[in-house]
N, C-alpha and C positions, 0 to 999 in steps of 0.2 A: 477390506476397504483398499482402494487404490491408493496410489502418490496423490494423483487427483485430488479425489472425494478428500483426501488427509486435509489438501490444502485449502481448498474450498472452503471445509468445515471448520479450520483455523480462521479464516479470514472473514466469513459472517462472526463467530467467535467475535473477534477483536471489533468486530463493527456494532455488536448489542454492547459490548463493554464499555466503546468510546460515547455512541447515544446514552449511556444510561450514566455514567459519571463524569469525573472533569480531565483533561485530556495533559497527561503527565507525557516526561520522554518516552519512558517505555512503551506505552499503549501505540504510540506515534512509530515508536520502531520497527515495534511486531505489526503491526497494520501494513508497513509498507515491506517489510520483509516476507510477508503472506503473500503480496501482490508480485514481487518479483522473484518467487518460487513458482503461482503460477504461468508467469511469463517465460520463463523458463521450461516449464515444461512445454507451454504452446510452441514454442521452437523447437522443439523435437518432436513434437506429434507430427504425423502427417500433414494433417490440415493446417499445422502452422505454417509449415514453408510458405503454403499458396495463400495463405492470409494472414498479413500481419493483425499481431496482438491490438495495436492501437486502432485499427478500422474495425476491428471483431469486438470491440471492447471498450466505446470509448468513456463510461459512466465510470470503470473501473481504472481505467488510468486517471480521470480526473481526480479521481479519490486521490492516487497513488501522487500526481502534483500538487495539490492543495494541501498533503501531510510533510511534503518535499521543503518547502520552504521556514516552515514552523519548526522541521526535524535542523533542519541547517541552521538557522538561529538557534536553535537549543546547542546543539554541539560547539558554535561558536561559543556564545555563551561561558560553556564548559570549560575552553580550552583556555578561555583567557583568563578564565578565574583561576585558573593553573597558574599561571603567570605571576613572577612575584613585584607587588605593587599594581597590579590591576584594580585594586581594591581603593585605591588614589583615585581612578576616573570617575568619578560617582556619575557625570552628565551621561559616557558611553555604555557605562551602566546599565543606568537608567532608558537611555535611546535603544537599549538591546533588549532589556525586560519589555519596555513599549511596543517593540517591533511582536516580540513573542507572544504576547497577549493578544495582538491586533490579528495576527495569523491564523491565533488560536482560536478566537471568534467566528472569523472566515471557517476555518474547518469545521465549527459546533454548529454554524448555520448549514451548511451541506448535508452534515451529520444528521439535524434535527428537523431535516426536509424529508418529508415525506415520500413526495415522487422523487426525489435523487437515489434515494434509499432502495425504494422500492428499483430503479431501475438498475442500481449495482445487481440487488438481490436475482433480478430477471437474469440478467446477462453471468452471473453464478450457476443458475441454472442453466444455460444455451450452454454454457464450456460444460457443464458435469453429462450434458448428454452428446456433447461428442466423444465422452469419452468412453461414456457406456456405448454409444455407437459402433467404437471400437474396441472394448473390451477394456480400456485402459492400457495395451500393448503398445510397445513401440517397434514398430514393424521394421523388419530387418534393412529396407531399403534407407530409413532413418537412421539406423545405427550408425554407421559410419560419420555421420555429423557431429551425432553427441558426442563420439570418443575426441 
């Protein structure tokens, strides 16, 4: 199995998990950390240089924004509850849990959309047959990029 197909196969992965329960940090992580592993790699392939990720892909980036905002409330979240006496602002609190819930919504309806789904899925498959296209190689005239 390629780098590729690896990451492909992570990233539906995490997209039955999100559809099918309730959308915690972690799921939200690895979602988006799937998606900028593939992006990644589309910049080293060949055909990435001549076509950016975001024109080749744009169902799968919107995924990767619509979990962007949810994920950055969560970690805010996180870090202020770090904080000592954060626990005093109950209103900010409360305005930060609101915000995360309301994001989180936004993502389960994406999630629980049919043809959005289906069109990530599609465009999963167009990148896994460029790559079988080409073998999954990163041809030597790309090499020098990625080092």
């Amino acid at each position: 199995m390629s780098l590729a197909e690896k990451y492909i196969d992570s990233l539906i992965r995490q997209l039955k998990r999100l559809s099918r329960k309730s959308i915690d940090k972690q799921a939200i992580h690895d979602l988006r950390v799937a998606v900028k592993k593939l992006k990644a790699i589309w910049v080293i392939h060949p055909l990435g240089t001549d076509i950016p990720f975001k024109k080749s892909f744009p169902y799968t980036r919107k995924l990767f924004q619509t979990g962007a905002r949810t994920r950055d409330l969560q970690v805010i979240e996180s870090c202020l509850g770090s904080l000592p006496g954060f626990s005093e602002h109950k209103i900010l609190k409360k305005n930060i849990r609101h915000q995360i819930r309301k994001e989180k919504k936004k993502l389960a309806r994406k999630l629980h959309s049919n043809s959005f789904r289906k069109a990530v899925f599609n465009e999963l498959i167009r990148f896994r047959s460029f790559f079988t296209t080409s073998s999954g190689l990163i041809l030597k005239s790309n090499t020098k990029h990625y080092q």
